[in-house]
Backbone bond lengths (Angstrom), bond angles and torsions (degrees), N, CA, C in turn:
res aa  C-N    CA-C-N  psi(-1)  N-CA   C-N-CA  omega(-1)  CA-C   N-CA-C  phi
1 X - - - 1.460 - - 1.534 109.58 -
2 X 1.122 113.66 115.83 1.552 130.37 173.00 1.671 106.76 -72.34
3 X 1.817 122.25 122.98 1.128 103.69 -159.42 1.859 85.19 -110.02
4 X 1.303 108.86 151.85 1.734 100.78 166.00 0.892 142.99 -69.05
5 X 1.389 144.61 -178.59 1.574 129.45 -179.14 1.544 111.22 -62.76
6 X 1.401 125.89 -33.40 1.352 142.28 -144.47 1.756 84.54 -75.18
7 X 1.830 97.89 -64.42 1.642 115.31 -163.20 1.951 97.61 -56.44
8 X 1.597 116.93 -39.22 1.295 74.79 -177.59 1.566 118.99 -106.16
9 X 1.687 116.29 11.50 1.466 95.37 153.89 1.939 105.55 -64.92
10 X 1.062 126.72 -71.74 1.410 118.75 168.98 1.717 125.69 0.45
11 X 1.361 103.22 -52.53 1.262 117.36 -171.06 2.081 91.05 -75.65
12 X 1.109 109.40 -77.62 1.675 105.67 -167.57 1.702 95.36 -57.95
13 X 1.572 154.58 -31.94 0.982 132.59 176.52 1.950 102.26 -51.90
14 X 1.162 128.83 -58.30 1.475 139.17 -177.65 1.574 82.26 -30.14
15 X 1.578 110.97 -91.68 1.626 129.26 -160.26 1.586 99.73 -22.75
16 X 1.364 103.01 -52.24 1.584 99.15 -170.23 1.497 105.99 -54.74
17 X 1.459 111.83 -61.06 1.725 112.10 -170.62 1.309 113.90 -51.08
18 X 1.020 111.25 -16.72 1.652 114.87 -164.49 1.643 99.50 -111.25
19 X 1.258 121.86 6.62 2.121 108.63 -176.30 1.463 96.04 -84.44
20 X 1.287 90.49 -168.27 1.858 112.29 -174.57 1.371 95.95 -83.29
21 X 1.496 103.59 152.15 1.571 111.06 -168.05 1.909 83.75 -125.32
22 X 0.966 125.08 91.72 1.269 140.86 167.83 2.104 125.85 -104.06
23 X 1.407 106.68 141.88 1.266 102.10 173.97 1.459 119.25 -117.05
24 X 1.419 122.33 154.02 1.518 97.29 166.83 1.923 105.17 -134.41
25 X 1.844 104.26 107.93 1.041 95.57 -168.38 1.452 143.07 -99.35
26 X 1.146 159.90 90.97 1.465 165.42 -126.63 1.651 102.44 -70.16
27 X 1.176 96.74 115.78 1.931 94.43 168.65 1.543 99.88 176.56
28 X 1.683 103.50 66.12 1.234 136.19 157.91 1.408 116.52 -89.12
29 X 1.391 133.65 -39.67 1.199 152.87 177.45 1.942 115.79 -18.76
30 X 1.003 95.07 147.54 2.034 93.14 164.88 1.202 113.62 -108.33
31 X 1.297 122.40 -20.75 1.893 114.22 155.67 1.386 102.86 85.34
32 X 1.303 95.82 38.59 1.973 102.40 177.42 1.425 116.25 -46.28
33 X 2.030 95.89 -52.83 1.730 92.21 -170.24 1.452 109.58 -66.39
34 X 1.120 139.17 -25.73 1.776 157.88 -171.04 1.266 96.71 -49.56
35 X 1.632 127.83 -54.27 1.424 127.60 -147.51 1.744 112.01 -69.65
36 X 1.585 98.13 156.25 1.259 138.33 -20.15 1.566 146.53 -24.89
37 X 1.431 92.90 -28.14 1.601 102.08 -158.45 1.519 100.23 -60.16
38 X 1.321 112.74 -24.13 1.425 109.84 -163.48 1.956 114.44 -99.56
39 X 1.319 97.26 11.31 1.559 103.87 -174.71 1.267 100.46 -71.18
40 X 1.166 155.96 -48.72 1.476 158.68 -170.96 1.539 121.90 -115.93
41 X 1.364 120.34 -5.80 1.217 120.14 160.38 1.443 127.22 -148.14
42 X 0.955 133.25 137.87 1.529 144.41 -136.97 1.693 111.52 -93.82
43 X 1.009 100.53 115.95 1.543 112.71 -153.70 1.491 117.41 -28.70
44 X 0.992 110.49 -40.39 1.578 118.42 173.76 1.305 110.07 -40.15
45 X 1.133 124.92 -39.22 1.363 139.11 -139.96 1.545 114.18 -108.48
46 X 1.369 101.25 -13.34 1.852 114.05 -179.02 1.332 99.26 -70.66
47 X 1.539 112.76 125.61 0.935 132.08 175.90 2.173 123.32 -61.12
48 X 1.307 114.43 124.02 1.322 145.26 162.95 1.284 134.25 -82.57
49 X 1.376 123.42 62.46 0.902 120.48 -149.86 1.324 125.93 61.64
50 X 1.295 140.56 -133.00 1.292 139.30 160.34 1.604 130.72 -59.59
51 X 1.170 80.82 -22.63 1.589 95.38 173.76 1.298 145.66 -127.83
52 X 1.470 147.06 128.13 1.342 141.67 -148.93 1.790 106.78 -66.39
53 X 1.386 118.43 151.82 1.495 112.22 -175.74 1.709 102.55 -67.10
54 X 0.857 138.81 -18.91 1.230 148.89 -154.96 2.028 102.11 -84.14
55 X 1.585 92.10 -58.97 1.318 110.93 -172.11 1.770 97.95 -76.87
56 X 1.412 124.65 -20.02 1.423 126.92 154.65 1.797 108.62 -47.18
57 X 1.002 104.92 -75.60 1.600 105.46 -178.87 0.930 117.09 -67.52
58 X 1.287 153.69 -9.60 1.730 156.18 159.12 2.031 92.82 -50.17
59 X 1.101 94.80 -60.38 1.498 118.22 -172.28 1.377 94.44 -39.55
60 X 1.748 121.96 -100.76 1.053 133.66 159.42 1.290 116.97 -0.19
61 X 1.406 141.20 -74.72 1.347 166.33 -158.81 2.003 82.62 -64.82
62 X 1.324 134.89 -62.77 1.300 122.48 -171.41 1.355 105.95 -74.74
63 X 1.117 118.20 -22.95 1.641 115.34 -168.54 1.412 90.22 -77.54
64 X 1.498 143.95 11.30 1.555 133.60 178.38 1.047 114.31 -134.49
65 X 1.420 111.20 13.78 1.713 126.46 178.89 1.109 112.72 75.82
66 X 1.532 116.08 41.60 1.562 113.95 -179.99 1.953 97.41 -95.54
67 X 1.501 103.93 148.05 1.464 85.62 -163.87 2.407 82.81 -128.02
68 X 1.144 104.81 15.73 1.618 92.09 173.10 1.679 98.09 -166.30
69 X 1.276 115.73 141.20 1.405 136.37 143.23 1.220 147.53 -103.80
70 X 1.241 132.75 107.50 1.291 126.05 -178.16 1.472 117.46 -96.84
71 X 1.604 129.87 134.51 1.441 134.82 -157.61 1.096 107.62 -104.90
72 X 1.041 158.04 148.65 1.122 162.23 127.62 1.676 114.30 -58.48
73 X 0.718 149.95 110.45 1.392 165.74 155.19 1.685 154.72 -72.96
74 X 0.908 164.57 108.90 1.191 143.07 -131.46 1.736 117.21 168.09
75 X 1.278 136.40 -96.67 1.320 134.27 173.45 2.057 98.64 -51.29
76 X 1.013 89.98 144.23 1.958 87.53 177.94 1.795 114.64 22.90
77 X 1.585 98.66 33.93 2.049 86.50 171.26 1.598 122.10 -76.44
78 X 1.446 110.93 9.84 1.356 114.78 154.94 1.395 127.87 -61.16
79 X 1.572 111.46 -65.55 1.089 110.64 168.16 1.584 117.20 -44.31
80 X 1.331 125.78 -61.96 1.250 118.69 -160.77 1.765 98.23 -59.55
81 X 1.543 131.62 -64.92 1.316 98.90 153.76 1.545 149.51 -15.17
82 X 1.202 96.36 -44.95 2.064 94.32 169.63 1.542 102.62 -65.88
83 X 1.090 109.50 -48.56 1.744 112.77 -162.57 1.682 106.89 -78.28
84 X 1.386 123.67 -33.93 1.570 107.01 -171.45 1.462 94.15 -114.93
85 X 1.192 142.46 4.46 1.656 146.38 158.07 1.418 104.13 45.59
86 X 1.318 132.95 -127.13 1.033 122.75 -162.38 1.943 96.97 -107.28
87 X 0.813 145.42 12.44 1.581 149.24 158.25 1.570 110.18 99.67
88 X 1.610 112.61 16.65 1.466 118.24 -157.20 1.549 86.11 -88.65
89 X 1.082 146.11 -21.14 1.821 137.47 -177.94 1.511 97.17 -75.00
90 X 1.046 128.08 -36.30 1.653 137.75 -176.75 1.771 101.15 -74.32
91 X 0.865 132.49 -4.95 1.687 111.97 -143.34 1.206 135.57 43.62
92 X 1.784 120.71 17.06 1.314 105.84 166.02 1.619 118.38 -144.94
93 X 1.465 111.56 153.22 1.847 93.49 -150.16 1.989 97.53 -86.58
94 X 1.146 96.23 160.12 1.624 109.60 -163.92 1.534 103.66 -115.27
95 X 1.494 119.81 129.17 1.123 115.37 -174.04 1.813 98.74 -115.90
96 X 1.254 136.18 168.83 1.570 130.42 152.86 0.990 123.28 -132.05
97 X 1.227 141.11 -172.90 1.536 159.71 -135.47 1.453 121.73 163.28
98 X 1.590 105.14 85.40 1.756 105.10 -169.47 1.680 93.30 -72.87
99 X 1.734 102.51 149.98 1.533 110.23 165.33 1.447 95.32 -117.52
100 X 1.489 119.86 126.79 1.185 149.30 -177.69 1.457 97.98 -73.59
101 X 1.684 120.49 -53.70 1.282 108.23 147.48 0.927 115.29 -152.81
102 X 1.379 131.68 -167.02 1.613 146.66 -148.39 1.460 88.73 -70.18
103 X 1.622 99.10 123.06 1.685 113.63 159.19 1.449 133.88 -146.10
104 X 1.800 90.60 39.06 1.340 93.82 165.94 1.881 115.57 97.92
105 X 1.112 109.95 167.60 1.637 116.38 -171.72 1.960 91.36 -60.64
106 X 1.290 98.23 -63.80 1.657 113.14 -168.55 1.884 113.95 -94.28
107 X 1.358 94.09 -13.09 1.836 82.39 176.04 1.343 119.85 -48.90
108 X 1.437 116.03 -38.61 1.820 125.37 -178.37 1.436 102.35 -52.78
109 X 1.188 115.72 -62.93 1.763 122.69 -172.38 1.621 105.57 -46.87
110 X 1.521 134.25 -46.80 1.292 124.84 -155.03 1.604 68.20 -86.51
111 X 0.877 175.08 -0.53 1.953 126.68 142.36 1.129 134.32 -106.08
112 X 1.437 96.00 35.04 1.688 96.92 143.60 2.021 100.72 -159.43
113 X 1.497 80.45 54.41 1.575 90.08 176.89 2.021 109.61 -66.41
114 X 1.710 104.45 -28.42 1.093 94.14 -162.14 1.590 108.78 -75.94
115 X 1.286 121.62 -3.91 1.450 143.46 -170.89 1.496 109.70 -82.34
116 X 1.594 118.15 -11.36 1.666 99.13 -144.17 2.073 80.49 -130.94
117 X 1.152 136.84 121.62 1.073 139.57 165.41 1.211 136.84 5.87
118 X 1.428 157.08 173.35 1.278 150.45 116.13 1.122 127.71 13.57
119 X 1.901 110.16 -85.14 1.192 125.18 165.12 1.569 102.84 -134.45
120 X 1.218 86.45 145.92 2.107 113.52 -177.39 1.522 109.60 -128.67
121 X 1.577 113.61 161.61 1.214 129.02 170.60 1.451 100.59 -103.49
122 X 1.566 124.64 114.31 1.351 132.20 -169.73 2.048 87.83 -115.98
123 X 1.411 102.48 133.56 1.412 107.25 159.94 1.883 126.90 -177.92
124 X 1.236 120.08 177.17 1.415 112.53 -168.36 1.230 113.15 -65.67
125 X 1.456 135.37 149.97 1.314 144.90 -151.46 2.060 90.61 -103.88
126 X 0.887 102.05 -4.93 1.591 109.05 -167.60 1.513 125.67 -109.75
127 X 1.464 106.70 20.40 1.442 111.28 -159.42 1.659 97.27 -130.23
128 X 1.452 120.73 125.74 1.798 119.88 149.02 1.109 133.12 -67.00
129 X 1.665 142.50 109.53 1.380 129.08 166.26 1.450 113.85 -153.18
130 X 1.067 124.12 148.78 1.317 121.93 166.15 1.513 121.71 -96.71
131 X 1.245 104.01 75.54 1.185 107.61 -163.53 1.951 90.52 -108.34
132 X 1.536 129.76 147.47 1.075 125.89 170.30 1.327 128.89 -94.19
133 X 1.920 118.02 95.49 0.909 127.29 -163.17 1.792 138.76 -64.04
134 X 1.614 86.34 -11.98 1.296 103.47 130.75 1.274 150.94 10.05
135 X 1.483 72.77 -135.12 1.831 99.83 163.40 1.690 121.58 -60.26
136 X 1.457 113.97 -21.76 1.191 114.99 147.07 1.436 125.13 -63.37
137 X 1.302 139.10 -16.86 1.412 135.70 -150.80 1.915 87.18 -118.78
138 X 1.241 114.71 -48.09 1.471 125.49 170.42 1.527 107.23 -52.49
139 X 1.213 120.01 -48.07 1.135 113.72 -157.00 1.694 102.49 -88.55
140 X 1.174 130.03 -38.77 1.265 135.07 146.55 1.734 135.22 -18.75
141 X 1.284 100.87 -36.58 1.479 136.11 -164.58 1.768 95.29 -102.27
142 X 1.390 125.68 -42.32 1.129 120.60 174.40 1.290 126.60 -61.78
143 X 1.980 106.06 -54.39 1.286 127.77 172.65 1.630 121.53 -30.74
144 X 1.627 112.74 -40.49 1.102 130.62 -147.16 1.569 137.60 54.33
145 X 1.247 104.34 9.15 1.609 117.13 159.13 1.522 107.37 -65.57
146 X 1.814 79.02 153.26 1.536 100.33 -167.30 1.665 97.19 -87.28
147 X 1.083 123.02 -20.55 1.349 129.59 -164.20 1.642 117.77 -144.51
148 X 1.243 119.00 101.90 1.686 116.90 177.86 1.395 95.82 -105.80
149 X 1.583 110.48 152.46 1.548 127.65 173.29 1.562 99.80 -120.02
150 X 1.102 116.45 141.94 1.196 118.39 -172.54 1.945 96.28 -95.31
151 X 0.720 134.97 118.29 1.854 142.03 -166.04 1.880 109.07 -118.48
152 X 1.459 87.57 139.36 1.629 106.53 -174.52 1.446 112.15 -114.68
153 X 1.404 144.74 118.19 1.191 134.87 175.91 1.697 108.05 -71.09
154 X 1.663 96.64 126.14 1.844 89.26 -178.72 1.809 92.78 -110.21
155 X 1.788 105.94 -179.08 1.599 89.60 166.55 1.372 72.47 -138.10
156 X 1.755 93.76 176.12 1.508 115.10 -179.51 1.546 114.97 -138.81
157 X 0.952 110.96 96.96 1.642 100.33 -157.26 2.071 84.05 -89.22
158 X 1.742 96.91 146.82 1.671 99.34 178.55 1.733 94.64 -98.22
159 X 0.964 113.33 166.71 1.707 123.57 -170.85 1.248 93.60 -115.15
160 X 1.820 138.24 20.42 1.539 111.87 -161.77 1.812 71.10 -145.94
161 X 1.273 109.37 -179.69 1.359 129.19 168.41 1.684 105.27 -81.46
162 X 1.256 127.66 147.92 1.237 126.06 177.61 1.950 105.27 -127.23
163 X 1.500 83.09 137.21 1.813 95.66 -175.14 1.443 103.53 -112.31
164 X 1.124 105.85 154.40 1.374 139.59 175.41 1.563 93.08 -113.93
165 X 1.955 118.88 111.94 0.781 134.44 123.65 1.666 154.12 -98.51
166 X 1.384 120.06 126.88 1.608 123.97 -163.89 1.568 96.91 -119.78
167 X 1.464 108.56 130.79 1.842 105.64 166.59 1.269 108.20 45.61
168 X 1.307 141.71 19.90 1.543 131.68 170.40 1.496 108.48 114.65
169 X 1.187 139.05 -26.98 1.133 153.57 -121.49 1.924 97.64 -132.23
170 X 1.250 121.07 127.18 1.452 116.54 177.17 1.819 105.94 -90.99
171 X 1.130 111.65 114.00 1.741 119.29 -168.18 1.754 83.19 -107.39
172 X 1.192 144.97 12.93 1.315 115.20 -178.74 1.577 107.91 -164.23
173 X 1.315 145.60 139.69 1.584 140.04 177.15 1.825 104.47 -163.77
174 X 1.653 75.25 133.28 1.848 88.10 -169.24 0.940 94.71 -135.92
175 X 1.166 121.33 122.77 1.852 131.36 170.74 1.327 121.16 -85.59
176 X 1.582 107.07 120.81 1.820 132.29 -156.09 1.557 93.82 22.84
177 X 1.100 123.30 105.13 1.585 145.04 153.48 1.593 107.90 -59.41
178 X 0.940 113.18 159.27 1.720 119.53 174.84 1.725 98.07 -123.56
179 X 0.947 125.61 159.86 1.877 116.82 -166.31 2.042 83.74 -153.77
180 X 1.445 100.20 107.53 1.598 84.85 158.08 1.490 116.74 -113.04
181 X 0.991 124.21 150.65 1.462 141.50 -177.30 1.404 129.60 -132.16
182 X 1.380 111.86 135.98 2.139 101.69 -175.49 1.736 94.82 -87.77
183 X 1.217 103.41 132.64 1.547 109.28 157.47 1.928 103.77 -116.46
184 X 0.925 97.85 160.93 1.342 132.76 171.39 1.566 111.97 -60.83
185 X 1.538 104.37 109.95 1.645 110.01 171.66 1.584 132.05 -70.45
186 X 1.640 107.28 -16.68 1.590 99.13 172.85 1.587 89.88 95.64
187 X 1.528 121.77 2.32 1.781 124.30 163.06 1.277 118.20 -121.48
188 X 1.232 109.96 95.96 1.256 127.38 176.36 2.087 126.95 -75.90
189 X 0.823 134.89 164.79 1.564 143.62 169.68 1.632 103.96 -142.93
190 X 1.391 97.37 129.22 1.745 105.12 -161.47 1.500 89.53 -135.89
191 X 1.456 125.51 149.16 1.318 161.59 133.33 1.685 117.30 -69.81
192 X 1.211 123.98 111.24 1.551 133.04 179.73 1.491 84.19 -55.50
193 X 1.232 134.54 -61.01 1.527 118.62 -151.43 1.576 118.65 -84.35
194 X 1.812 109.68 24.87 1.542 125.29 158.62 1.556 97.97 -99.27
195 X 1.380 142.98 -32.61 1.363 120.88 174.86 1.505 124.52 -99.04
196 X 1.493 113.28 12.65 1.456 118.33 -168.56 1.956 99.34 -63.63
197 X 1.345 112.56 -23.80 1.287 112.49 -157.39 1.788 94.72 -89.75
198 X 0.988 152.19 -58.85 1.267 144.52 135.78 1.656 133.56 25.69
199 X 1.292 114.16 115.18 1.335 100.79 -169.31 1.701 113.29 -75.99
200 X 1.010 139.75 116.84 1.898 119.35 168.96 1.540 109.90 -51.04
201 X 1.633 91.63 152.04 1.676 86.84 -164.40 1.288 126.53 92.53
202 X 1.825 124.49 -0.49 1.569 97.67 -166.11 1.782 68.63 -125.93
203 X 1.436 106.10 173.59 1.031 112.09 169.83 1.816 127.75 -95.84
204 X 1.390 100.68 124.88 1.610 102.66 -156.12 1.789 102.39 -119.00
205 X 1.368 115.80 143.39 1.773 98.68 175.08 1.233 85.60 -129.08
206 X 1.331 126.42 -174.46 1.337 139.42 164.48 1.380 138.56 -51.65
207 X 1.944 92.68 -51.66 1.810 92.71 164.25 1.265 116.96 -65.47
208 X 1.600 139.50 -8.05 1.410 122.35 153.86 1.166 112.92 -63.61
209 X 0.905 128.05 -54.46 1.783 132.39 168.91 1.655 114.57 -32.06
210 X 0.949 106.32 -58.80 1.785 114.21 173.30 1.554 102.57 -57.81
211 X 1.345 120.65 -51.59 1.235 140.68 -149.50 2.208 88.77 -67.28
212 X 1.155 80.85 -72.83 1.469 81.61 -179.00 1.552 114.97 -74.16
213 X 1.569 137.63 -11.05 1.482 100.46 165.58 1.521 118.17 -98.28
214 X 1.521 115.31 13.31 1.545 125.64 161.49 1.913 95.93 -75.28
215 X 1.437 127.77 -51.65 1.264 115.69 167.46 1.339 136.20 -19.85
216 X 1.709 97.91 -40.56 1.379 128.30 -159.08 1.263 119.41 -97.16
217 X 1.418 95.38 -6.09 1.793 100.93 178.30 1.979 97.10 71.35
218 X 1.305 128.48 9.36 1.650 114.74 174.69 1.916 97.99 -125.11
219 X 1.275 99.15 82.15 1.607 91.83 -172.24 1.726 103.77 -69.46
220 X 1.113 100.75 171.64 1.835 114.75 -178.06 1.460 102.74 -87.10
221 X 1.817 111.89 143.49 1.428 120.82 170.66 1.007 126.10 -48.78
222 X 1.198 128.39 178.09 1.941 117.83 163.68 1.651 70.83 -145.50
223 X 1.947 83.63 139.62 1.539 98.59 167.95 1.868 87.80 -121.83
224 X 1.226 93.18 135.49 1.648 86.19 -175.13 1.189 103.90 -119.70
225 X 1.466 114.50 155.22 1.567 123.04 -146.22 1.583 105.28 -143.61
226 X 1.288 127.62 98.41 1.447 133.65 170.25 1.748 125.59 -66.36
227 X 1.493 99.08 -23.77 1.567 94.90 -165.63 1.900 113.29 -76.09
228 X 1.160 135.99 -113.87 1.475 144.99 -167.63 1.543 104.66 -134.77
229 X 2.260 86.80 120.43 1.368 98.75 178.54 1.572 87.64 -152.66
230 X 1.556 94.39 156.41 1.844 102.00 179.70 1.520 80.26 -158.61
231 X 1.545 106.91 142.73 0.955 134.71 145.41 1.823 125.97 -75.58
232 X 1.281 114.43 112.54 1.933 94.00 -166.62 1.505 87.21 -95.35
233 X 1.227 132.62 38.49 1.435 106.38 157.84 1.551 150.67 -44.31
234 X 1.218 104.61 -21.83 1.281 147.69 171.82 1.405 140.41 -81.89
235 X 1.121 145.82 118.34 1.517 137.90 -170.93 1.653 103.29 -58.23
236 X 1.327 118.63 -45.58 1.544 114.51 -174.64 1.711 118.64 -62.20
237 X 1.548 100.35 -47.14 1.244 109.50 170.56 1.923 122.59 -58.00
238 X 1.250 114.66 -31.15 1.814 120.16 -175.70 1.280 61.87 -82.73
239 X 1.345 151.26 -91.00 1.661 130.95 -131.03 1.533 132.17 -58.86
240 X 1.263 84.24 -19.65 1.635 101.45 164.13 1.407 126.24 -87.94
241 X 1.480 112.47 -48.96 1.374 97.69 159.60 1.876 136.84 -71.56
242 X 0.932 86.67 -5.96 1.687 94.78 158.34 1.373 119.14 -87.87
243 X 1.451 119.60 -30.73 1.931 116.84 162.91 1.096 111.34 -68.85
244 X 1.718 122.14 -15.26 1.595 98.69 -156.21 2.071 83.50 -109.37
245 X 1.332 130.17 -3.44 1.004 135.33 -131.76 1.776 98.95 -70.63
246 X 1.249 121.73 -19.59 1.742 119.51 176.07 1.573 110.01 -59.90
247 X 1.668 101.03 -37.32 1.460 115.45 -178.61 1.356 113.81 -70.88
248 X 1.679 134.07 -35.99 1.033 145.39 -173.96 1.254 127.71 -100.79
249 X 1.916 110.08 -9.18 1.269 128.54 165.35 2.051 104.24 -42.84
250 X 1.511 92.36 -78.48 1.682 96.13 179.88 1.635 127.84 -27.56
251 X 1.660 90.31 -34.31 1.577 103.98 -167.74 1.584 108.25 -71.67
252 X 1.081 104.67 -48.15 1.516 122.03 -149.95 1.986 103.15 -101.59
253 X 1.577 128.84 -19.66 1.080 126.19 -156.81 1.351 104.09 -139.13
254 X 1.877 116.14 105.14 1.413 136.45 -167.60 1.466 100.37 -44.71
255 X 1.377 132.85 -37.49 1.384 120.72 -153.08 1.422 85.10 -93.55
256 X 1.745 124.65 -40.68 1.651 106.19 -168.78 1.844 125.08 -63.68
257 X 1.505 89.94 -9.25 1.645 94.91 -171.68 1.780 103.78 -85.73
258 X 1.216 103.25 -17.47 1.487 118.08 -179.11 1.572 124.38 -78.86
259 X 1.531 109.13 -38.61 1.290 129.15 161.91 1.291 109.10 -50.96
């Protein structure tokens, strides 16, 4: 039976609704810029209001039918082991991966790539957003890219006049310009058959990944994302999202949006 175009987009839309809803999350880190906060407990783990950023996205991650996580681990990944155990208080089971040492955004994943699905939502253990990981991971899976970045529009306004110089001569002047640009959220959507080529063991980050499938003539998606994201890398930033945290409770916490 010859099926039609219709039956087999139909058919792979099903496959999609129906795959493994898996994460793979980064929180190996030592949390240099964090400190103090990060001298005795491991960034993941700094508390958000009531709750650790880590144990924020466990949350999130079930509220989208994600049903497993695997951690990456490393500076203090004991503790975060004592505290998120096997993911059964969350509803979802927790797998890990100690890094002996630093290997990068994606080095952790190529050893135990053969463990982790098709396609996964891989990203930093250190970041707030309500972004729906989801429809990012679905929509990834549709595209047929090997690689989606999940992208944030930033702006940059300059405080000075900006020139346009040619041969000596000023051909151009714009007073304080605003410059917006997508950077990269630290949420990724990955295809196993973009790291099969990869050695395990070497150290790999993402901009090699970009780096080489722009090489390749198959550049990576951008799923771009308007709603609420912070990076707490930063002492100013955790201090802010803990002042603003009544406001960001709703945003960020399945049961508060439900209440």
């Amino acid at each position: 039976m010859v099926m039609s175009i219709d039956d087999r987009a139909l058919t792979r839309r099903s496959n999609i609704e129906r795959g493994p809803r898996e994460a793979f999350i980064l929180a190996g880190g030592r949390g240099i810029r964090l400190r103090p906060y990060t001298t005795l407990i491991p960034k993941p783990l700094v508390p958000i209001g009531d709750h650790s950023v880590l144990e924020i996205v466990l949350l999130q991650l079930v509220d989208r039918g994600f049903t497993k996580a695997t951690i990456a681990i490393g500076h203090l990944g004991k503790l975060i082991q004592a505290y998120i155990g096997d993911g059964s208080q969350w509803g979802i089971e927790v797998a890990y991966v100690t890094e002996d040492r630093p290997l990068g955004t994606v080095g952790p994943v190529l050893n135990v790539l053969d463990d982790l699905p098709e396609h996964f939502v891989m990203m930093n253990g250190d970041i707030l957003t309500d972004i729906d990981y989801d429809h990012l991971l679905r929509t990834h899976m549709a595209s047929g890219a090997q690689l989606t970045l999940a992208t944030y529009a930033r702006e940059h306004r300059v405080d000075f006049g900006v020139l346009g110089v040619q041969d000596g001569a000023i051909v151009e002047f714009v007073e304080k310009p605003t410059y917006t640009y997508s950077v990269s959220m630290g949420v990724y959507a990955v295809s196993k058959d973009l790291l099969r080529g990869y050695t395990p063991g070497t150290n790999l980050g993402v901009d090699s990944l970009i780096i080489d499938r722009l090489g390749a003539g198959d550049p990576p998606a951008s799923y771009p994302f308007g709603g609420f994201w912070l990076d707490i890398g930063r002492p100013d930033d955790f201090d802010r999202a803990n002042a603003d945290i009544d406001l960001l409770a709703p945003l960020l916490m399945p049961e508060r949006r439900a209440s």
